[in-house]
C-alpha positions as CSV (number, residue, x, y, z in Angstrom):
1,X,-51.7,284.7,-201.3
2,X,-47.9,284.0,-201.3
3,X,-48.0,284.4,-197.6
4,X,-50.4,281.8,-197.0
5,X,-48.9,279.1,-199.5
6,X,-45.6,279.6,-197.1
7,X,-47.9,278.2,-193.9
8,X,-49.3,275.6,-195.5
9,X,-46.1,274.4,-197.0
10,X,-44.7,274.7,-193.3
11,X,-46.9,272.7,-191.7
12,X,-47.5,269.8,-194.3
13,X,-43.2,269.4,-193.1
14,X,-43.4,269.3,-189.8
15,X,-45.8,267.1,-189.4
16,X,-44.0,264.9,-191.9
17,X,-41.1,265.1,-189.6
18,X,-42.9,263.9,-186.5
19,X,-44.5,260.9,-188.5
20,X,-41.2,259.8,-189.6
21,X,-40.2,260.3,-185.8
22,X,-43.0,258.2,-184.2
23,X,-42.3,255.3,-187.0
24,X,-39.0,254.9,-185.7
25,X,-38.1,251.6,-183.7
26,X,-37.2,252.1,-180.1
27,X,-33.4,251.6,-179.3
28,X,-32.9,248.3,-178.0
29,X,-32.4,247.3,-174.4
30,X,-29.7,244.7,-172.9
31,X,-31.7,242.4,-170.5
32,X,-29.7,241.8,-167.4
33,X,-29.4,237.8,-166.8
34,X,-31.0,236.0,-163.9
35,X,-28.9,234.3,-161.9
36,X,-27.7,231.3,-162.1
37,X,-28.4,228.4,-160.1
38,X,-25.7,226.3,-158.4
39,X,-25.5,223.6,-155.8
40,X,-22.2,224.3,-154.2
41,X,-21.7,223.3,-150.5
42,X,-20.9,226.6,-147.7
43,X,-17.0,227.0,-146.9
44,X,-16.6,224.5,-143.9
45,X,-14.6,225.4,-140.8
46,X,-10.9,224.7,-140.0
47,X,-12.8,223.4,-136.7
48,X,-15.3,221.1,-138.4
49,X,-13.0,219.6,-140.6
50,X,-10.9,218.7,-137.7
51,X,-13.9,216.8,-135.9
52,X,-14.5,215.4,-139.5
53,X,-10.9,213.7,-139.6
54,X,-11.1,212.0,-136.2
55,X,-13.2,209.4,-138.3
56,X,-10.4,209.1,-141.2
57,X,-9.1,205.7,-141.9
58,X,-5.6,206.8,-141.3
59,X,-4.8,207.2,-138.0
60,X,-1.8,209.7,-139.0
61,X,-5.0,211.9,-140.3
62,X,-6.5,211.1,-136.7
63,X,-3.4,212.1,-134.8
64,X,-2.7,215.2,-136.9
65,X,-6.9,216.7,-136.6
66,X,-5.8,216.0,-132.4
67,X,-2.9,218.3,-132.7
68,X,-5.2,220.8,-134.7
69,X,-7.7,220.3,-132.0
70,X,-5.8,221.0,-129.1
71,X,-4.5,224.2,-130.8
72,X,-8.3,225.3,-130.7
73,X,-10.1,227.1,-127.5
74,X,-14.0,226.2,-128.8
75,X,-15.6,223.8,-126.4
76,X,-16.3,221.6,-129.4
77,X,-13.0,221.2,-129.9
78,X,-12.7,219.9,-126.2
79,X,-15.4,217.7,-127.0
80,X,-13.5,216.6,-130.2
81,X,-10.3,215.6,-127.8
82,X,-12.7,213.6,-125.6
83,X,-14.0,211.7,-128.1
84,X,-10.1,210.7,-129.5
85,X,-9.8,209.1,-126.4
86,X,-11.7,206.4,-127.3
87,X,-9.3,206.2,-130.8
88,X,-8.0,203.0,-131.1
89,X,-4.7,204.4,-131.9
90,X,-2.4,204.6,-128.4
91,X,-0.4,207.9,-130.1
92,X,-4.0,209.5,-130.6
93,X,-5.7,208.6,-127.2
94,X,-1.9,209.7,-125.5
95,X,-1.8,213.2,-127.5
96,X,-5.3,213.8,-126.4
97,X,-4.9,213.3,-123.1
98,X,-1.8,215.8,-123.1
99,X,-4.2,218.3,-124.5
100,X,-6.3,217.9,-122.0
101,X,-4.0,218.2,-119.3
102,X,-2.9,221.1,-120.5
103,X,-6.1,223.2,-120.2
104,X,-6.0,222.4,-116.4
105,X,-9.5,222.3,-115.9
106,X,-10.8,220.2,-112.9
107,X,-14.1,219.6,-115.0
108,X,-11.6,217.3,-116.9
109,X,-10.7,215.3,-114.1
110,X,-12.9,212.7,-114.5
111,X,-12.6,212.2,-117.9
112,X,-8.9,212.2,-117.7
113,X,-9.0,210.2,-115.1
114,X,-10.6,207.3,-116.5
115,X,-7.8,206.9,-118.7
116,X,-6.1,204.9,-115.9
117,X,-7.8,201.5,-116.7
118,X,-6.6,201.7,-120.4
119,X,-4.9,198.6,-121.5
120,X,-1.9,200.4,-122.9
121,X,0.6,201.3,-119.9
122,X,2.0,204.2,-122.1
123,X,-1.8,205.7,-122.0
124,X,-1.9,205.4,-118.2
125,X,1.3,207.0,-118.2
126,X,-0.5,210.3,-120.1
127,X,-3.2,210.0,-118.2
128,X,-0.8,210.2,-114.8
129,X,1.1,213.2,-116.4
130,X,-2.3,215.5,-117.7
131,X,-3.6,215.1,-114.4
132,X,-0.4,216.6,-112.7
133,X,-0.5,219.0,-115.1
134,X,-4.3,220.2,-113.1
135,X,-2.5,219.8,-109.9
136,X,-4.7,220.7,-106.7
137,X,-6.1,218.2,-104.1
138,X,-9.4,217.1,-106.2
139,X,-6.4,214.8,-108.4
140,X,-5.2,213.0,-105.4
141,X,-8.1,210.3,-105.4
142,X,-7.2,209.6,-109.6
143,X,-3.1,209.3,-108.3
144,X,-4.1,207.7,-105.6
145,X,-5.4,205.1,-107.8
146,X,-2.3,205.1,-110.5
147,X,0.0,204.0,-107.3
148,X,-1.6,200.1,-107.7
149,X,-1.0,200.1,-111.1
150,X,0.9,197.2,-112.5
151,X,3.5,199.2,-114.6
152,X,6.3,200.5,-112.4
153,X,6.7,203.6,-114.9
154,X,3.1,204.7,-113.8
155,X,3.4,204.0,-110.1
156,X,6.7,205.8,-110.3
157,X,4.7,208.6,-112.0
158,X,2.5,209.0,-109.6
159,X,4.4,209.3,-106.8
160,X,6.0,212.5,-109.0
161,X,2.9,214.2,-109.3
162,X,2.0,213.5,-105.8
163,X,4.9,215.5,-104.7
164,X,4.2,218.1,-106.7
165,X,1.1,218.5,-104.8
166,X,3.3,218.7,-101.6
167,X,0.4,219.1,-99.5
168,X,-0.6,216.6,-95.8
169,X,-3.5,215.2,-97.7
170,X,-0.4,213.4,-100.3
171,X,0.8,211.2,-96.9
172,X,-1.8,208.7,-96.3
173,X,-1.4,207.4,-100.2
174,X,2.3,207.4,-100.2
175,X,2.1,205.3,-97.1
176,X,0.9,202.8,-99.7
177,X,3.9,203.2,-101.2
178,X,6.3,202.0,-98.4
179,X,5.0,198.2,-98.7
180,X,5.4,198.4,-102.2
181,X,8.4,195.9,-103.5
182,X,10.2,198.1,-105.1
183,X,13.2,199.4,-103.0
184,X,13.8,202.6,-105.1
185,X,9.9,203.4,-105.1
186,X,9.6,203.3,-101.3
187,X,13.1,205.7,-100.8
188,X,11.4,208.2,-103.1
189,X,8.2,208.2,-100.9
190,X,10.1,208.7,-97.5
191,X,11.9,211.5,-99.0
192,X,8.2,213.1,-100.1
193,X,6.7,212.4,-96.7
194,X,9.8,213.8,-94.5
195,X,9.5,216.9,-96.8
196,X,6.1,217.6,-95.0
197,X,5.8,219.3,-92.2
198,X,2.4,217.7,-90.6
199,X,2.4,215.4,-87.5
200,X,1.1,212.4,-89.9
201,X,4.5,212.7,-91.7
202,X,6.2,211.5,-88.7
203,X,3.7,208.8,-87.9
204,X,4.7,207.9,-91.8
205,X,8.0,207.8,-90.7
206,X,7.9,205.9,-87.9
207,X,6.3,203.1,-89.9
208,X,8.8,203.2,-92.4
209,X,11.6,203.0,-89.8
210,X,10.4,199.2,-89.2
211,X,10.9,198.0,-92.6
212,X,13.5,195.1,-92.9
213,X,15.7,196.8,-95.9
214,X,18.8,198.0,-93.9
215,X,18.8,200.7,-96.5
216,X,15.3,201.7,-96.1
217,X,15.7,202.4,-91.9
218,X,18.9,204.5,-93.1
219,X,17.2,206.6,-95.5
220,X,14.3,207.3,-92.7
221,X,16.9,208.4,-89.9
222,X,18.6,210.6,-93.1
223,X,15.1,212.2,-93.6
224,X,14.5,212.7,-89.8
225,X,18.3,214.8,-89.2
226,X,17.1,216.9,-91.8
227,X,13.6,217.7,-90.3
228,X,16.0,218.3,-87.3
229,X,13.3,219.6,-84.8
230,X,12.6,217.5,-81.1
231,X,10.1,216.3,-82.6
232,X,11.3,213.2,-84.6
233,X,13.8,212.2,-81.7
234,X,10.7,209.8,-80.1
235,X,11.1,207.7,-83.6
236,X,14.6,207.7,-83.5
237,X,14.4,206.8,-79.8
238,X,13.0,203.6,-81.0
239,X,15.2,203.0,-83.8
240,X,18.0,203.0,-81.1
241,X,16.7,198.9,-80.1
242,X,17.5,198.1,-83.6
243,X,20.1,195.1,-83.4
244,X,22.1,196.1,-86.4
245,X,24.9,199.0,-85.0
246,X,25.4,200.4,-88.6
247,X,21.4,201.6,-87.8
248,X,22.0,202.5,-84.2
249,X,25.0,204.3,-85.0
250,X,23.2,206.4,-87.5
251,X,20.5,207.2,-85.2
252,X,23.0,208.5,-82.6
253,X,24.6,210.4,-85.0
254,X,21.1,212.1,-86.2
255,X,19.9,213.0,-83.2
256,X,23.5,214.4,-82.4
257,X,22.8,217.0,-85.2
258,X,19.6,217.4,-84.1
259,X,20.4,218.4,-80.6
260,X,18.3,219.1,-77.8
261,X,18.1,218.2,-73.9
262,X,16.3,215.2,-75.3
263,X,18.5,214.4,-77.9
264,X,21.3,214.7,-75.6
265,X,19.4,212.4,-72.9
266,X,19.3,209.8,-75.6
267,X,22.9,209.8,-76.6
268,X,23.8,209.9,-72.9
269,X,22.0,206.9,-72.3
270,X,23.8,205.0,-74.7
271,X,27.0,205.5,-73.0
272,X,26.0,202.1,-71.0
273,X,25.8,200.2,-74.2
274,X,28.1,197.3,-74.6
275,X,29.3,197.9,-77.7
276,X,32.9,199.7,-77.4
277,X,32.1,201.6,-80.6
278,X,28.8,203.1,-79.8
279,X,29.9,204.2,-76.5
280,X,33.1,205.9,-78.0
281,X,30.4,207.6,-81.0
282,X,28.0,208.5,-78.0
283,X,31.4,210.2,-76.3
284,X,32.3,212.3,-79.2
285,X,29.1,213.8,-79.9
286,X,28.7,214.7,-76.7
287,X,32.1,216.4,-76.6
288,X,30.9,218.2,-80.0
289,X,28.0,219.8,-78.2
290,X,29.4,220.5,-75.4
291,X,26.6,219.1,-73.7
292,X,26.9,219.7,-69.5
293,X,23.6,218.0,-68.8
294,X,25.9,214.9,-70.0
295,X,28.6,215.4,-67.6
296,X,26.7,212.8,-65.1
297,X,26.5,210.4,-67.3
298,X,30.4,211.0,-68.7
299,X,31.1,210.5,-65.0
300,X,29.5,207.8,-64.1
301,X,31.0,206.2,-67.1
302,X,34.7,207.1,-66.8
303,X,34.5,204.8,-63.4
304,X,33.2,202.0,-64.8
305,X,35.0,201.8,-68.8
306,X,37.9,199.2,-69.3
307,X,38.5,200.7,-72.8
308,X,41.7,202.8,-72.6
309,X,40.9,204.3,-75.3
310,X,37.4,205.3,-74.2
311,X,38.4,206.6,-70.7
312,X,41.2,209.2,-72.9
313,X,38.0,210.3,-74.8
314,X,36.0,211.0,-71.6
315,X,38.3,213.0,-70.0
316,X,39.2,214.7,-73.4
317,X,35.0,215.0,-73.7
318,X,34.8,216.5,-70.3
319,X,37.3,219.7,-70.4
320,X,35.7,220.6,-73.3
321,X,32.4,220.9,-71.4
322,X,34.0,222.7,-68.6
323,X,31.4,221.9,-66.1
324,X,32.9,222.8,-62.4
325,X,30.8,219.1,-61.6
326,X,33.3,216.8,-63.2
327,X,36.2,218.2,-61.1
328,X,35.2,215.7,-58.4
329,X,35.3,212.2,-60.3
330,X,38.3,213.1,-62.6
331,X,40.3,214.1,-58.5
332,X,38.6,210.5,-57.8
333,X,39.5,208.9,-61.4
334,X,43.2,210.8,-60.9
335,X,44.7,208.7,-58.1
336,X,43.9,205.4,-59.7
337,X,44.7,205.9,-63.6
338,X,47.9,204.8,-64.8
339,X,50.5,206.9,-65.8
340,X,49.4,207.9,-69.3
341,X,45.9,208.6,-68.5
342,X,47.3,210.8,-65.2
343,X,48.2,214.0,-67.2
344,X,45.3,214.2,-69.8
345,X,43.4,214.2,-66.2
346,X,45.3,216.7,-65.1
347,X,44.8,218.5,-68.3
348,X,41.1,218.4,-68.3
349,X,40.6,219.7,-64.8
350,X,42.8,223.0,-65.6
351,X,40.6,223.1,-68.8
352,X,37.8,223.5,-66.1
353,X,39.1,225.4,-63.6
354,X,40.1,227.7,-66.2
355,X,36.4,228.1,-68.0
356,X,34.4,230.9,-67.0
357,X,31.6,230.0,-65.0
């Protein structure tokens, strides 16, 4: 009996315990928030913000998102630079144009290019300079252009990047150049063309050597003793009918340090002209080179100058040759000279005698 009063007593507890479990309220839960909502714009580009400030107010803004620009290698940023060209701002359309240049694309030659008929001379000025910066051939036609433009700083400009090119295809613009007005302008471009070795350059030259400035013909014959090949001598040829001596005595002098049978032809030829001073130039270069295929002409001359001082030089001229032909006309020249002339005769005919054949 005692036993069973135990189990009931037992079982009336536990299942108080579970009803006291089940009435127990649940533990409470945190609910995780929904996100918020927000209308804030997505991070915008260094790139975009640049394009965005070539339509600020300020042009200092405009100039500085060019500079940011040309720091940039995205072909929208190219596109950016093209579009400050049309800035109204000549620092903004100038630094642009620098940019430009300085990617050296020929794409860009158009573009850049067009730049030339700006109203501001110091934008045609960039333009000039980025399209040196390319540099080939396909920017010739652009220079070419630059060289008629009304601001001497531009033409002048031109003409630079021209030379940089260096190349025949440069010579039929810069021929333009030598009826231009400008003195110094015209120098610069003879010194370009006689630096190109191309048949054209001479034909350049030749023109050139007509112009009326005294010190325009003087700068071509300069140009054409430092090509110094047989070649220019037909120019300087003509240059030798030129009535002013200071020219014809630098064209005998040129082709002097040129040289060359024809060269020598030339200067021997002169020996009949009737001014005492070019015949006594023509005599010492002749000397200098030792040139035997003058010694007719030397001869022939001796027996017909009046000029003391030209008949010393000849015989002087003539033992330093050393050609065994002269012997004759000096024997000839050696019974009628007078006394002072007699022993630089003498002189020059043991100078030959004594020369090795």
């Amino acid at each position: 009996m005692r036993r069973i009063f135990v189990l009931v007593f037992c079982s009336v507890l536990l299942a108080g315990i579970l009803q006291a479990q089940n009435a127990a309220p649940a533990p409470a839960t945190v609910a995780t928030p929904a996100p918020a909502e927000t209308n804030a714009p997505a991070a915008v580009s260094d790139l975009d913000k640049a394009l965005n400030s070539l339509k600020d107010k300020s042009y200092k803004v405009r100039y500085q998102a060019v500079v940011e620009l040309a720091a940039m290698t995205d072909e929208r940023a190219v596109e950016g630079l093209k579009i400050a060209l049309k800035d109204k701002e000549v620092a903004v359309r100038g630094y642009a144009l620098e940019a430009l240049g300085e990617l050296k694309s020929e794409n860009l030659i158009s573009v850049i290019g067009s730049m030339l008929d700006d109203k501001d001379s110091k934008v045609r000025l960039a333009s000039v300079i980025a399209l040196g910066k390319i540099g080939n051939e396909k920017v010739i036609v652009a220079l070419s252009k630059a060289l008629k433009d009304k601001d001497s700083n531009v033409k002048n400009q031109a003409v630079d990047e021209l030379a940089k090119i260096g190349s025949p295809a440069i010579i039929q613009p810069l021929k333009t150049v030598l009826s231009e007005s400008d003195k110094k302008l015209r120098v610069k471009a003879i010194g370009i063309i006689g630096n190109i070795n191309h048949p054209d350059a001479l034909v350049a030259l030749a023109e050139a050597a007509k112009d009326k400035d005294l010190s325009i013909k003087l700068s071509v014959i300069d140009k054409m003793a430092v090509i110094g090949n047989e070649t220019v001598v037909g120019v300087l040829s003509e240059a030798l009918k030129d009535f002013n001596p200071v020219v014809r005595f630098s064209v005998i002098s040129a082709l002097g340090s040129i040289g060359g049978a024809d060269a020598i032809e030339k200067i021997s030829e002169m020996l009949d002209s009737s001014d005492p001073k070019t015949r006594s130039l023509c005599v010492g270069i002749l000397k200098s080179l030792k040139a035997k295929a003058s010694v007719p002409y030397l001869c022939e001359r001796l027996k017909e100058e009046n000029k003391p001082e030209i008949q010393f030089a000849i015989v002087e001229a003539l033992g330093v040759i050393g050609d065994r032909a002269a012997i004759g006309t000096l024997s000839v020249c050696l019974k009628d000279a007078d006394e002072k002339l007699q022993p630089e005769i003498v002189k020059a005919i043991g100078a030959i005698v004594a020369t090795k054949k």
